[in-house]
C-alpha positions in Angstrom: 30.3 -5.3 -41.2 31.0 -5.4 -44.9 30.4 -8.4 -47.0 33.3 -11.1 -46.6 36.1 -10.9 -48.8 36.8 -14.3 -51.9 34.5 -17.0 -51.4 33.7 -16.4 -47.4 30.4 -15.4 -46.7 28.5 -15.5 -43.3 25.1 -18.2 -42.8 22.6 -17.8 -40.4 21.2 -21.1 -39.3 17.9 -20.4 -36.6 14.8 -23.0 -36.1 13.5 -24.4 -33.0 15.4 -26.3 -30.6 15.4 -30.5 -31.6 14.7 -29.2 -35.4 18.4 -29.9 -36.7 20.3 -27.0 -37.0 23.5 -28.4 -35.5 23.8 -30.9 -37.9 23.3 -28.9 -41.3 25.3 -26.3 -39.2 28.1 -29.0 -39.3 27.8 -30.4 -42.7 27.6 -27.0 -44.3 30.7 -25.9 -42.5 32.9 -29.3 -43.2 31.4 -28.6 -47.2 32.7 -24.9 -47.2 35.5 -25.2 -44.9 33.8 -22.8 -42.1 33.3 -22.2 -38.5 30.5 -22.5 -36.4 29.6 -19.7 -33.8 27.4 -20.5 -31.3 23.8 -17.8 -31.5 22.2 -20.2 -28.5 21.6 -18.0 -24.9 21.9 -21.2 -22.6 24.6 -23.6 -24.8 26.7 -20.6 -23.7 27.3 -22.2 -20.7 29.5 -25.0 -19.5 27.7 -26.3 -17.4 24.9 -28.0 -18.6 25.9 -29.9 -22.0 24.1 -32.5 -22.1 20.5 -30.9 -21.1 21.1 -27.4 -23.9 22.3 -29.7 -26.5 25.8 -28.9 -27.1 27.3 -30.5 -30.0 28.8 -33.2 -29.1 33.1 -33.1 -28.8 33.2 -35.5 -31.7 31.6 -32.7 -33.8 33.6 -30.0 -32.2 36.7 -32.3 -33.7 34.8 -32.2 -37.3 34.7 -28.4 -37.4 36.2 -25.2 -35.2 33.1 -24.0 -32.8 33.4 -20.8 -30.8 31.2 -19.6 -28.0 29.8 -23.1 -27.0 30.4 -23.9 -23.3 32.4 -20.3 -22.7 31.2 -19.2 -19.9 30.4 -20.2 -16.1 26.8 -20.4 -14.7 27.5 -17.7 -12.3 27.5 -15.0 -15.0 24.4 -13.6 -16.6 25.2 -12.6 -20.2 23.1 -10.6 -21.7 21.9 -10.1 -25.7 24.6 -7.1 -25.8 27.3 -9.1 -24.4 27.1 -11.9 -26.5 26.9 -9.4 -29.4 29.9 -7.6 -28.4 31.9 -11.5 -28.5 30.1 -12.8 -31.4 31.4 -9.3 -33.2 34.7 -9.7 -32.5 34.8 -13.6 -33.7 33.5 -12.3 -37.2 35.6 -9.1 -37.6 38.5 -12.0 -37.1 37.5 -14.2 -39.1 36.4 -12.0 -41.9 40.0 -10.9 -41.8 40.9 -14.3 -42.8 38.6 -14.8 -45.3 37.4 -17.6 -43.4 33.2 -18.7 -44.1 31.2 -18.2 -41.0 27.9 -19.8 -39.8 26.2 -18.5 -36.9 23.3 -21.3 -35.2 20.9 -21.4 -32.7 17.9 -21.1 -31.3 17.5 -17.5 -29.9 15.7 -14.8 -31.5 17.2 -11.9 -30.2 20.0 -12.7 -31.3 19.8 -13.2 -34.6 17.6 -9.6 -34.6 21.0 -7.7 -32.5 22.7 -9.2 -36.0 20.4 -8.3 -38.3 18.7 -5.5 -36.7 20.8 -3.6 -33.6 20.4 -3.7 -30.4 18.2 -1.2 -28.3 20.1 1.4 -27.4 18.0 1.9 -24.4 19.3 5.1 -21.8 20.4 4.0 -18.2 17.6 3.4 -16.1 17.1 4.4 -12.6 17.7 2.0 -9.7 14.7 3.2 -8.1 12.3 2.0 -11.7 13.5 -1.4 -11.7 12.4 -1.6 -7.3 8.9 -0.1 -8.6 8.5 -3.1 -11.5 10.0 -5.6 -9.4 7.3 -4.8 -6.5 4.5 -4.5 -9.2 5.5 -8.3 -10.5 5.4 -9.6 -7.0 2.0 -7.5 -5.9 0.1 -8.3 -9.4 1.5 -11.6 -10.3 2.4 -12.6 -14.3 -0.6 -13.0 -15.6 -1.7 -9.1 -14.6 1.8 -7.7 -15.0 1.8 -9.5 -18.0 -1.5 -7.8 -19.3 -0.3 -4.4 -17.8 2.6 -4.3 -20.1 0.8 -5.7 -23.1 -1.1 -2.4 -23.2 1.7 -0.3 -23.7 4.1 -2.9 -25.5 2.5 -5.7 -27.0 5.5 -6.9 -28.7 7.1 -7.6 -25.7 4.2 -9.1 -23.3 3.7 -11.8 -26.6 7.6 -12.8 -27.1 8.4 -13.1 -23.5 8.6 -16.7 -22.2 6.3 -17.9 -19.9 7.6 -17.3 -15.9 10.8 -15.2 -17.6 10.4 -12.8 -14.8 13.7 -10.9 -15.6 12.7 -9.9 -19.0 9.2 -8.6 -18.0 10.3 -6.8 -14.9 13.0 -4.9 -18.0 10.4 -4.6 -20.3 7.9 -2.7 -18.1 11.2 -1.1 -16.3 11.9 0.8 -19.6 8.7 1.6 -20.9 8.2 3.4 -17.0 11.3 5.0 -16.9 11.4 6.2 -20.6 8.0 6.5 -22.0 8.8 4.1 -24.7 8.3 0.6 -25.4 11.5 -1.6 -25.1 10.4 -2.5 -28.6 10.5 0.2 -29.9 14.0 1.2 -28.5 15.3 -2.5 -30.0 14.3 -0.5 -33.2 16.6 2.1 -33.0 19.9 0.2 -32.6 22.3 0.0 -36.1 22.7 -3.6 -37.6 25.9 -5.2 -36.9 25.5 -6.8 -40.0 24.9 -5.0 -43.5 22.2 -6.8 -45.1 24.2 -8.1 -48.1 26.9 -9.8 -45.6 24.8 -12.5 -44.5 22.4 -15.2 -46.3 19.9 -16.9 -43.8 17.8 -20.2 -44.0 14.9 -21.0 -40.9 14.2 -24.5 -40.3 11.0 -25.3 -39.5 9.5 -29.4 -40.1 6.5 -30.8 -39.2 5.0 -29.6 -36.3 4.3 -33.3 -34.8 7.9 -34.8 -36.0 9.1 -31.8 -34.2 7.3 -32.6 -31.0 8.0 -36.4 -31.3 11.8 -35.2 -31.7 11.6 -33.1 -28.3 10.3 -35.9 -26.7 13.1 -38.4 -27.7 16.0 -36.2 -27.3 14.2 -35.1 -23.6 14.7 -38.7 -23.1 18.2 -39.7 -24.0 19.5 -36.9 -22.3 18.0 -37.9 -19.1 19.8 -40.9 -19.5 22.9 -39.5 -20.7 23.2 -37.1 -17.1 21.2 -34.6 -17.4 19.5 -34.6 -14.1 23.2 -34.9 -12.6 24.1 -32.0 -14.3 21.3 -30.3 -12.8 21.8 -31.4 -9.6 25.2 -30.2 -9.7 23.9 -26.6 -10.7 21.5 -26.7 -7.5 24.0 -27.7 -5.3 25.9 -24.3 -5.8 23.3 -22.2 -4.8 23.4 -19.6 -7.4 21.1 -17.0 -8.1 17.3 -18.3 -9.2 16.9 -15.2 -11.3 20.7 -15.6 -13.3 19.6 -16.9 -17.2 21.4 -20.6 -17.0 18.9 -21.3 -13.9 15.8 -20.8 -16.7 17.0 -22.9 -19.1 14.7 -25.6 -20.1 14.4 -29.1 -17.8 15.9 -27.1 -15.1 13.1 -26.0 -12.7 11.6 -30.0 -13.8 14.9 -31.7 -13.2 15.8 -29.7 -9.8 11.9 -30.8 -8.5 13.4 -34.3 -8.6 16.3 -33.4 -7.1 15.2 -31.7 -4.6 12.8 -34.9 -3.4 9.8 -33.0 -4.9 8.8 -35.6 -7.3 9.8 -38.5 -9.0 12.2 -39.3 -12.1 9.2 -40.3 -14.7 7.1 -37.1 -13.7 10.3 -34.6 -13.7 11.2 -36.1 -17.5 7.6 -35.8 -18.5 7.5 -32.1 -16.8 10.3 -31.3 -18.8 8.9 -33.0 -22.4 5.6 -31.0 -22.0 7.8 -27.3 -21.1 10.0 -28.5 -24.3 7.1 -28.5 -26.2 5.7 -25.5 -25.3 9.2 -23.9 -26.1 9.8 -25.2 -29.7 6.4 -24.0 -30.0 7.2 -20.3 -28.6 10.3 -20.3 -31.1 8.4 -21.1 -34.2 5.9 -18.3 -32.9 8.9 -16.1 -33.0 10.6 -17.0 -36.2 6.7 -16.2 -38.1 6.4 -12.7 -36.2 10.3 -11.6 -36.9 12.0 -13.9 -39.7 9.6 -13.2 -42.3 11.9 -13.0 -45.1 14.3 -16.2 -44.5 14.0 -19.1 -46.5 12.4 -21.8 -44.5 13.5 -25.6 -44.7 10.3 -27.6 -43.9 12.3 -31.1 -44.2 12.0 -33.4 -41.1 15.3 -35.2 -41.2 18.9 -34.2 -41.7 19.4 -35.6 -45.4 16.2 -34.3 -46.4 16.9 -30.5 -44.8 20.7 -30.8 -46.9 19.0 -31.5 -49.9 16.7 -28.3 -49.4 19.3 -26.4 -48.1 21.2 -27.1 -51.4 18.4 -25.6 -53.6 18.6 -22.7 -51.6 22.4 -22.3 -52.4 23.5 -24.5 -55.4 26.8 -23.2 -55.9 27.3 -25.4 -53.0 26.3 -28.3 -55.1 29.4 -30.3 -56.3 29.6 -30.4 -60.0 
């Protein structure tokens, strides 16, 4: 995609989740007149608004979002279909010379962007049996260290107990030869380089945490755990992506009778936590060259945000 026509121009917004990027998402839009397109893998989903920190419908009044709360929990999107819809939005609204800002929390897809997308060759039915026996034989923690041998890339970014994506990775590399990294290599950008300006937020480590820990909170009391309890009761598949999301497997324990309330929020605070943490992990490996806005609160992150771009600055 060429660089927007006028004035328009596309932002990339990415930091850990709890670390603000709705909100300068929001106040950047409502100060150029933009919309907001969702780059989050589980705010995709409807179902669970409260516990993947949708914005909230008063900002959805404030400023057009796209791609928040689209889809059903029964459907497993993938990096390549979320690319093909975020695509389309942009190609439309480049057309109208309207300012784009793309925000969330997922790697990958800020790299399909910025990068391409593998362009891996169909693999046989029959390769993805093999890896799928050789995860439940060898458990993680060996499968894990199996793959890390031929692509280390992939065995580090991989969430912990994100069974789907290992079982790929290895699936590839035996089928192919090559490391899934290495195919993610080959794809073609969907974005030329000089479309797109890109900012990182990343704030204090321990204000971050704190943040997790709070939000984890107030969205326990706000219906989270109902909403997960409305996800379990329809049975879906435990391997589909929404069933990963963070505070589900912690929240459905509770549910389920498994453990109490206080221990399923705490369960979840601890795995949010570790995932702001795997996020920041990524953004150092793969967003080496984007501006980074250390700030801890929303004023503050504006402020730097502004020195960044200070055509934005009124006056």
């Amino acid at each position: 995609m060429k660089p927007q026509d006028g004035n328009a121009r596309i932002w990339l917004i990415a930091g850990p989740t709890a670390s603000g990027k709705s909100a300068l998402a929001l106040r950047l839009a409502e100060a150029i007149g933009g919309e907001i397109v969702n780059a989050d893998s589980m705010q995709l989903y409807r179902d669970l608004r409260t516990l993947t920190a949708r914005p909230a419908a008063a900002d959805e009044v404030r400023a057009t979002h796209h791609l928040f709360g689209t889809v059903d929990a029964a459907e497993g999107w993938s990096v390549g279909a979320w690319l093909r819809a975020a695509g389309e939005l942009l190609e439309r609204l480049s057309q109208a010379h309207r300012p784009v800002i793309l925000v969330g929390g997922t790697g990958l897809y800020f790299r399909a962007l910025t990068k391409g997308l593998a362009q891996v060759p169909p693999i046989p039915a029959q390769a993805r049996r093999d890896a799928e026996a050789d995860f439940d034989l060898m458990g993680e923690s060996a499968f894990r260290g199996r793959l890390g041998a031929y692509d280390p890339a992939a065995a580090a970014r991989i969430s912990e107990g994100d069974r789907q994506r290992l079982v790929r990775a290895w699936e590839v590399y035996a089928a192919t030869g090559t490391p899934l990294t290495d195919w993610q290599q080959t794809g073609q950008p969907l974005l030329s380089g000089d479309a797109w300006r890109a900012v990182a937020l990343e704030p204090p480590r321990e204000a971050l945490y704190a943040r997790c820990d709070m939000r984890l909170q107030a969205m326990a009391a706000d219906g989270a755990v109902e909403e997960v309890a409305a996800l379990v009761g329809r049975g879906l598949d435990p391997d589909l992506p929404i069933m990963k999301a963070v505070g589900v497997r912690e929240f459905a324990a509770h549910v389920r009778g498994e453990t109490s309330r206080e221990a399923a929020i705490a369960a979840a605070q601890r795995e949010t936590r570790r995932y702001a943490k795997r996020q920041l992990t990524w953004m150092r490996g793969q967003m080496t060259g984007w501006p980074r806005l250390t700030a801890e609160t929303p004023d503050q992150q504006w402020r730097q945000f502004l020195a960044l771009e200070p055509s934005l600055t009124p006056g």
